[in-house]
C-alpha positions in Angstrom: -31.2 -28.6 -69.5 -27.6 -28.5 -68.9 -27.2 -25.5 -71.7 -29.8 -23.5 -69.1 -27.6 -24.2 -66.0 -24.6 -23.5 -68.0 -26.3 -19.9 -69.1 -27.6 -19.4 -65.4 -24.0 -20.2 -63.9 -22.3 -17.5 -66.1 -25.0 -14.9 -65.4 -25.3 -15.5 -61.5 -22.8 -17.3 -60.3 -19.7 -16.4 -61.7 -20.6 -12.6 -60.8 -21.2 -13.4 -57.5 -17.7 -15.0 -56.6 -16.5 -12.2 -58.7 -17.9 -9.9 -56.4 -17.4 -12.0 -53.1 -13.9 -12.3 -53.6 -13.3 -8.5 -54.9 -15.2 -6.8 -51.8 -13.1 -9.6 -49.3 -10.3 -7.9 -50.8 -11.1 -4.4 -50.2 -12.2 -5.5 -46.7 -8.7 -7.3 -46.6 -6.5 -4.7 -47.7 -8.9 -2.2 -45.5 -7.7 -4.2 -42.6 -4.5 -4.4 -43.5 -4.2 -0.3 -43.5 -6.1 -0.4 -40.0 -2.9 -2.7 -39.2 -0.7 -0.7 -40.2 -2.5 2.8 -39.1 -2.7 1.0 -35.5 1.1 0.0 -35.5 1.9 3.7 -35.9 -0.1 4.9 -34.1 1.3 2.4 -31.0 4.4 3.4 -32.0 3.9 6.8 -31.6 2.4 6.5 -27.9 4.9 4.2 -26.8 7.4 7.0 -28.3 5.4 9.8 -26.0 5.9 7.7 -23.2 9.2 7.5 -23.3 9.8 11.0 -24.0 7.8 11.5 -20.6 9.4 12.9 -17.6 9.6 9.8 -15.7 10.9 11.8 -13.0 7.4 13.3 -12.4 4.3 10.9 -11.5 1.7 10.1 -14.0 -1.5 10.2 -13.4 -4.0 8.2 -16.1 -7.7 9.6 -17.0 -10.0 6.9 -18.6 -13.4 7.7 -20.1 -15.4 7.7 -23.3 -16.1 11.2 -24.2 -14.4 14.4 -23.5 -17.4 16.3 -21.7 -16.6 13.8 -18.6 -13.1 15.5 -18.8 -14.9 18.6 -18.7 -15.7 18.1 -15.2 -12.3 17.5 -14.1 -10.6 20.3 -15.9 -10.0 22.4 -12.9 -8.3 19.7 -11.0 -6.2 18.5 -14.0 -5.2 22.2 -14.8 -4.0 21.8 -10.8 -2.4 19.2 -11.1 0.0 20.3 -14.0 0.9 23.1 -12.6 1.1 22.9 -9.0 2.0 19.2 -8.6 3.8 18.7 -11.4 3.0 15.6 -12.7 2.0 14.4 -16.3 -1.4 13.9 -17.3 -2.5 10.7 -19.3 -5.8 10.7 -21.1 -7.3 7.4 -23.0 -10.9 6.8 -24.5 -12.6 3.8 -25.2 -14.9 5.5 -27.8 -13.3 6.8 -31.1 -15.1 9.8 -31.4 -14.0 11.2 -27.7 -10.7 10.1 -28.8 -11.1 12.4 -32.2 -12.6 15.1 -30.2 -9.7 15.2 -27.3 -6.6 15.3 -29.8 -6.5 19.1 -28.9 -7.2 18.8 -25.3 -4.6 20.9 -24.2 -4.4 19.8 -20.2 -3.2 16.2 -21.3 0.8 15.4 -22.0 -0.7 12.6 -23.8 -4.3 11.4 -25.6 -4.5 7.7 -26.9 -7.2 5.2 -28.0 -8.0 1.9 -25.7 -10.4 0.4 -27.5 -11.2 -2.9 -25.8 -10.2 -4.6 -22.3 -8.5 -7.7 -23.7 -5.4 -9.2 -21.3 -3.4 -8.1 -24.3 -4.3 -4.8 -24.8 -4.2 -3.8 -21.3 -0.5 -5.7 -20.6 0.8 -3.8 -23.3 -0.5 -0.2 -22.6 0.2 -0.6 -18.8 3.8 -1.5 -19.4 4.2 1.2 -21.9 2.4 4.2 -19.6 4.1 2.7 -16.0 1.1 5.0 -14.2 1.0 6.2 -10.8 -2.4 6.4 -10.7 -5.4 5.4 -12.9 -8.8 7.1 -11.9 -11.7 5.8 -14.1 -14.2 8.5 -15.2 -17.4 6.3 -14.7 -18.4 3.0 -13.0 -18.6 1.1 -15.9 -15.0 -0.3 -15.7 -12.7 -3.5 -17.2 -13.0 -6.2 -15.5 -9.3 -7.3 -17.1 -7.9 -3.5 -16.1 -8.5 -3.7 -13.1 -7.6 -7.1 -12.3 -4.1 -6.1 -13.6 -4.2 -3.0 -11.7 -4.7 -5.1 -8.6 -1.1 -7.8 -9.6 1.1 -4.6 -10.3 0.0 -2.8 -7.1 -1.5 0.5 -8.9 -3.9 2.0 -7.0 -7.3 3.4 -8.6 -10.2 5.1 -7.8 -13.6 5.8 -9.5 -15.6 9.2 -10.3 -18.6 9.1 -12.1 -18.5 12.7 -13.2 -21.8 12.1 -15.1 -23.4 12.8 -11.3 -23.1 16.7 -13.0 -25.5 16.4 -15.5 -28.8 15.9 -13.1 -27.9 18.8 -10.7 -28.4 22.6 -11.0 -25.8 23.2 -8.5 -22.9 22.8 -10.8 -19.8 24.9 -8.6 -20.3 23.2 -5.1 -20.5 19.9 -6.8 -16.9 20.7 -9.1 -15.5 21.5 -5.3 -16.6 18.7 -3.6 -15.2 16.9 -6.8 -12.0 18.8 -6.8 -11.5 17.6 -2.8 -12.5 14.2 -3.1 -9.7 14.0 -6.0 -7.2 15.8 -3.8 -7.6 13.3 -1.2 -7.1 10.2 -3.1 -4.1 11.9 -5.2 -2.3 12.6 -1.8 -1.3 9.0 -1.8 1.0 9.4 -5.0 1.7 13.3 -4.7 3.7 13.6 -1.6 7.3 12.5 -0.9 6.1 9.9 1.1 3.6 7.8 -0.9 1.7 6.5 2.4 1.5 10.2 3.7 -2.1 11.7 3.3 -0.3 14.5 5.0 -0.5 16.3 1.8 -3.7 17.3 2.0 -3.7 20.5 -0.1 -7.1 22.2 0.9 -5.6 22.5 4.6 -2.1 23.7 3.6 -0.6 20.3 5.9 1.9 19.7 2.8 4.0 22.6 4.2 3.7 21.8 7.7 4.9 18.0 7.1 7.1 16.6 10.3 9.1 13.8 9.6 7.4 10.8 12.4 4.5 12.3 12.1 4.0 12.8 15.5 4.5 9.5 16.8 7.5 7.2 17.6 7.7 3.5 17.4 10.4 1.1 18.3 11.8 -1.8 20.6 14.0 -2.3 23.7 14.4 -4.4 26.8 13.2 -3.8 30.4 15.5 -6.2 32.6 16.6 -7.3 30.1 13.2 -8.7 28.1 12.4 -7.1 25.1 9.3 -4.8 24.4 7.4 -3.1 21.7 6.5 1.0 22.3 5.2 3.4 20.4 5.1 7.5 21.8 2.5 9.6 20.5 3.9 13.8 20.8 1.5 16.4 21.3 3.8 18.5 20.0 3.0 17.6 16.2 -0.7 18.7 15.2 -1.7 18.1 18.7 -0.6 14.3 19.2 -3.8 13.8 16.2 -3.8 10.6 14.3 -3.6 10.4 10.4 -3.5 7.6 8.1 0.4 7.6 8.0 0.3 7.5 12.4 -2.1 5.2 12.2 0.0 2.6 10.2 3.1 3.1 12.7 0.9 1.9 15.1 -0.5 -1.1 13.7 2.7 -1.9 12.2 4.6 -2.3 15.6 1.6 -3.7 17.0 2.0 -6.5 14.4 5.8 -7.2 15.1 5.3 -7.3 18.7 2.3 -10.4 17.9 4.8 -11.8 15.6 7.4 -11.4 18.2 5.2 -12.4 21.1 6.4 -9.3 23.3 4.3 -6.8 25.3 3.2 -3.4 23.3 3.5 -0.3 25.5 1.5 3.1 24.2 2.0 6.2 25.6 -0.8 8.2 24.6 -1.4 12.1 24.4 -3.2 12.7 21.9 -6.2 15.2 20.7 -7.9 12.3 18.5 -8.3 12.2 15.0 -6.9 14.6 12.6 -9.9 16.4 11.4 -8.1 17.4 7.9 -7.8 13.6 7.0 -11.7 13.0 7.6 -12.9 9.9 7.4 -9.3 8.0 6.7 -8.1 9.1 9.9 -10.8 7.7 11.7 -10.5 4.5 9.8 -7.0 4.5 11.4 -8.4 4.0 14.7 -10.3 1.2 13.4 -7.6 -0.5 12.5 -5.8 -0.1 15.9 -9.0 -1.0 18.1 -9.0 -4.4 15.7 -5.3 -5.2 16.8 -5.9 -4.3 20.2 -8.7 -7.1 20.2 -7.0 -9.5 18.5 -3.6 -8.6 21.0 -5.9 -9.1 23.9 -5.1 -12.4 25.7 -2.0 -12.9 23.2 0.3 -10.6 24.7 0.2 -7.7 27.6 -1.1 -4.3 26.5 -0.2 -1.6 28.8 -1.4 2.0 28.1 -0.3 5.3 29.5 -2.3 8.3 29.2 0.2 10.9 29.8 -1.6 14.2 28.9 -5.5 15.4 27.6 -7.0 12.8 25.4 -10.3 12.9 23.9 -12.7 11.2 21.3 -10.5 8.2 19.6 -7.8 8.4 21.4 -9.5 7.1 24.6 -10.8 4.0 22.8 -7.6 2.2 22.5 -6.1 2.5 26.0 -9.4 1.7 27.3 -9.0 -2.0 25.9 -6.0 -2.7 27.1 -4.9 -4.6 29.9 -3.7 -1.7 32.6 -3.7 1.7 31.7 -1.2 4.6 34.0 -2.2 7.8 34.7 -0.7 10.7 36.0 -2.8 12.9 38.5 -3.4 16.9 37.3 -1.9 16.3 34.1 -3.7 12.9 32.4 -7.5 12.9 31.1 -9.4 10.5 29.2 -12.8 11.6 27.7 -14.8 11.2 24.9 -15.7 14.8 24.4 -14.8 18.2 26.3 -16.6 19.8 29.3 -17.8 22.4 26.5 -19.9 19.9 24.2 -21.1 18.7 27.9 -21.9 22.1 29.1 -23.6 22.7 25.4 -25.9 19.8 25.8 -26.6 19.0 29.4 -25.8 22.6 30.8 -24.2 21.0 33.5 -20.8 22.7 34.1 -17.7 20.1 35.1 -14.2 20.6 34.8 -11.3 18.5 32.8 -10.6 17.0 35.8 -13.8 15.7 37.2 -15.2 15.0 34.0 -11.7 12.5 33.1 -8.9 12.9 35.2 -6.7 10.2 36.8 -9.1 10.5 40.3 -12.0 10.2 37.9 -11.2 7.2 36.0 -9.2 5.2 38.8 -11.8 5.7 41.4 -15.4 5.9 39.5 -15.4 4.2 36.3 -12.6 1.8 36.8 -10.9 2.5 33.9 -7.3 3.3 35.2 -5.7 0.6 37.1 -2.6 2.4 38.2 -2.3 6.6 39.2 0.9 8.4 40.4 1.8 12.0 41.0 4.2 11.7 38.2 5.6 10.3 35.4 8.7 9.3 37.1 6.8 6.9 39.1 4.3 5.7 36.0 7.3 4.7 34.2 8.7 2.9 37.5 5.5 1.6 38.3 5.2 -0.2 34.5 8.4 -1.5 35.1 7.5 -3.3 38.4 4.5 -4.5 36.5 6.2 -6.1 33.2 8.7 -7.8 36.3 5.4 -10.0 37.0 3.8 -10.6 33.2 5.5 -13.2 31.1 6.1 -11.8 27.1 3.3 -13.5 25.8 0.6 -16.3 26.7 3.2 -19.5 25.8 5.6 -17.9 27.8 6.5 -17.9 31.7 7.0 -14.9 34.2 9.9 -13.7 35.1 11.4 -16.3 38.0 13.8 -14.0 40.5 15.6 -16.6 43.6 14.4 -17.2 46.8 16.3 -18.2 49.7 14.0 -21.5 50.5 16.8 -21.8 53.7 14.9 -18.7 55.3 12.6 -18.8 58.0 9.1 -19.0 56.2 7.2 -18.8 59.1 5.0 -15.5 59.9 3.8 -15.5 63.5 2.3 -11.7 62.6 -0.8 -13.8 60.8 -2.3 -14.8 64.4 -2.3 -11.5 65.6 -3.9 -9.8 62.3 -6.6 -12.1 62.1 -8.8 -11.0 65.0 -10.9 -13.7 67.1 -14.1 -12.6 66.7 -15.7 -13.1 63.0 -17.7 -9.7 62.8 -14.6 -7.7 63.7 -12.8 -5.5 60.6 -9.0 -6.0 59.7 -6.9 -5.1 57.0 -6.3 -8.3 54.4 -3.3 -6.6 52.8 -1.6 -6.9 55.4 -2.2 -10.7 55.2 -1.1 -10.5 51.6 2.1 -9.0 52.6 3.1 -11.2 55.0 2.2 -14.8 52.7 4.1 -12.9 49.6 7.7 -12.9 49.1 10.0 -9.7 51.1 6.4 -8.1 51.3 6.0 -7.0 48.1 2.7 -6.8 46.1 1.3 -4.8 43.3 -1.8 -3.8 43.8 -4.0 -3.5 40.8 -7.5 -0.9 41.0 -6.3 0.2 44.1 -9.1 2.8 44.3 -11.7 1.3 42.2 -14.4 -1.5 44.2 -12.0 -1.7 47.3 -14.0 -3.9 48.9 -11.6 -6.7 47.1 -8.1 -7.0 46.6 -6.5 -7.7 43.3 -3.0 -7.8 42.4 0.5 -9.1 41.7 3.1 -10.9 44.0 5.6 -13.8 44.2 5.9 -16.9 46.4 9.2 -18.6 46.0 10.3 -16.7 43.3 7.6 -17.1 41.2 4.8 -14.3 40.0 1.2 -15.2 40.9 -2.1 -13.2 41.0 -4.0 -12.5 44.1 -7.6 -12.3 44.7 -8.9 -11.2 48.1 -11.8 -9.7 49.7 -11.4 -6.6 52.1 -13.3 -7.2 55.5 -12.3 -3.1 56.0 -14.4 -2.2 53.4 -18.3 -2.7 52.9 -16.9 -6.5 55.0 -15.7 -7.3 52.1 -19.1 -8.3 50.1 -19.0 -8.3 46.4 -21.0 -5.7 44.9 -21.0 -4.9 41.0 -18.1 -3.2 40.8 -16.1 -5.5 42.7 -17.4 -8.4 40.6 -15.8 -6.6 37.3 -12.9 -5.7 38.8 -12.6 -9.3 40.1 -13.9 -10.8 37.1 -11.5 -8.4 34.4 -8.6 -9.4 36.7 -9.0 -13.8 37.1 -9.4 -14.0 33.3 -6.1 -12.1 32.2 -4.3 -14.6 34.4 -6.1 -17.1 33.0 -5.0 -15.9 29.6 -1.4 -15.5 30.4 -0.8 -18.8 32.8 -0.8 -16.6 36.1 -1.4 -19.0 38.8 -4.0 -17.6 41.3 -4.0 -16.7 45.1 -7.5 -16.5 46.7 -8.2 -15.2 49.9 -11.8 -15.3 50.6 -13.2 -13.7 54.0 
């Protein structure tokens, strides 16, 4: 028995280890060369990197087979030669990389064969890219993640939408344009500037401000936060780039807890940007809501505005306007004409008149901007910087006669008989003066600003001279719109109810 396992042992197993142990070392030294092939070969890219042009962006391709690339050729081609930036290409499938090593739109072609944290650490700090725009949805999960820490923006084209469509060209353009429009963030001087939008030429016609100016300063001595849109550049029209001035100072002046004052004159958004631009506006409508109660808003609308760049004034707490030269509508008499056939003009359809007498949406009008500007001053003198704050306290001479014998002879006798209650007001507020607020809109009550002893308070009044002073809807809103921002900003309240 033990001379027949001997016998088997020599013919079976001894073979069998013999060949286990000879095709593990094949396999071995086969892994070995991969090793060795793959250190090269790393060493080689990361010596194309470096002889890069790092003075040009680059922009990083990732896919699985070169006919995806095929799709992209004529923006690639573009991009070399009229942008000037380098072209990085990687596959994830050997055989697209085989087939791209004579790809000859690409400064360089490698291999990324898996999404380990490894692998990707060590290609993104070799490559530095400005850019990475994945070929299809079926991305890393670890590529992008790092994308995301190291700020490096990315987009995603699934350029196998070609292959089920007959109508190859005006797909390739629309393609080509969506392309354009994400590269603008990395192609143009300014990295934030969409500006560059090369299908509309705005690259050559860049401004530097982009047509709006933002800053600080102090009105009797208080600070403020102001931003000046010019209609000079494309029209007073917001981009991406204007957009982000705006929120931006809107931001500090939360952070700060001072007022924001726009002056708007603006056309609306700018139609080249598409959609971003309009996101833009998005953006600012969300800080005006979330300013609203926190700080004063104050809005002047000091030339045509239309569409978007009505929205945001309309929110705010008082809004200026200036009579023959301010509108605010959300489309043109022609698009009215077109669909109503009714015929208006700029001025009836969303002048200062318009809005400060009909839809209530101006608080304050003046024949010019001299008196806008001196008219928001005299406002701010009444509004504390922010909610936690207090108004601004001028002196009073408390030694002065305080009495007003004028109030006995205003105030008639008989209870049915009109009289004018801003007169009253005058005469209880301090040297006479008061702001009125709406003056035009739902006069059949009072609203407004004033002092008594020194200090700012809000008044709220019905006007027997008008409709005997009953509250219709109008009034109600105006009322209404005008008790809760005092409430919001610690106002204390003056009513005078007849």
């Amino acid at each position: 028995m033990k001379k027949l396992w001997f016998v088997l042992y020599n013919i079976f197993v001894i073979p069998a280890l013999y060949f286990f142990f000879s095709v593990a070392s094949l396999f071995n030294a086969k892994i070995k060369r991969g090793f060795v092939e793959r250190k090269k070969q790393c060493s080689k890219l990361r010596k194309k990197f470096l002889e890069l042009d790092r003075g040009k962006k680059l922009v990083w391709f990732h896919s699985s087979s070169l006919g995806e690339f095929e799709q992209a050729k004529p923006i690639i081609q573009k991009l070399r030669e009229e942008q000037n930036v380098n072209i990085l290409i990687t596959f994830f499938s050997p055989s697209g990389y085989e087939n791209s090593l004579k790809y000859p739109y690409a400064d360089v072609i490698a291999y990324l064969p898996n999404d380990s944290v490894k692998s990707v650490n060590n290609f993104l700090t070799n490559s530095k890219p400005d850019l990475v725009v994945f070929m299809r949805y079926d991305i890393w999960p670890n590529l992008i993640w790092e994308l995301g820490n190291r700020n490096i923006p990315a987009m995603i084209v699934d350029a196998t939408m070609q292959k089920n469509s007959k109508r190859k060209l005006p797909i390739i353009k629309n393609f080509h344009n969506l392309l354009y429009r994400n590269f603008a963030k990395i192609l143009t001087v300014s990295e934030d500037d969409l500006n560059s939008f090369l299908d509309f030429n705005i690259d050559k016609n860049r401004i530097a401000g982009d047509g709006v100016v933002t800053g600080f300063a102090k009105i009797d001595s208080r600070p403020v936060a102001i931003y000046s849109q010019d209609f000079t550049v494309f029209g007073g029209s917001l981009s991406e780039t204007h957009a982000k001035k705006i929120i931006k100072i809107m931001d500090e002046a939360m952070k700060l807890g001072i007022p924001i004052i726009g002056l708007n004159d603006s056309g609306g958004a700018r139609i080249q940007e598409g959609v971003v631009s309009l996101a833009g506006y998005a953006e600012i409508f969300l800080k005006n809501t979330l300013a609203s109660g926190v700080i004063p808003q104050i809005s002047a609308v000091l030339g045509p505005c239309a569409g978007g760049a009505v929205y945001s004034p309309a929110i705010t707490d008082f809004i200026f306007m200036v009579e023959g030269t301010s509108q605010m509508f959300v489309t043109g008499p022609n698009v009215v004409k077109t669909v109503t056939h009714e015929e208006v003009t700029f001025e009836e359809l969303g002048g200062a008149e318009t809005h400060a007498s009909k839809s209530g949406v101006a608080q304050f009008i003046a024949d010019s901007e001299i008196k806008i500007f001196s008219n928001m001053r005299k406002l701010l003198s009444y509004l504390p910087l922010n909610w936690k704050d207090r108004p601004l306290e001028k002196e009073f001479d408390f030694e002065q006669e305080l009495l007003a014998p004028q109030l006995d002879e205003i105030i008639p006798d008989d209870s049915n008989k009109p009289y004018n209650m801003c007169e009253v007001i005058k005469l209880i507020l301090d040297d006479g003066e008061f702001l009125e607020v709406h003056k035009n809109y739902a006069p059949n009550i009072i609203v407004g600003f004033g002092r008594v002893g020194g200090l700012s308070i809000g008044v709220v009044a019905n006007q027997p001279a008008v409709l005997a002073g009953v509250l219709d809807i109008n009034a109600s809103v105006k009322g209404g719109r005008f008790i809760r921002f005092c409430d919001a900003f610690n106002i204390p309240l003056l009513v005078l109810e007849k």
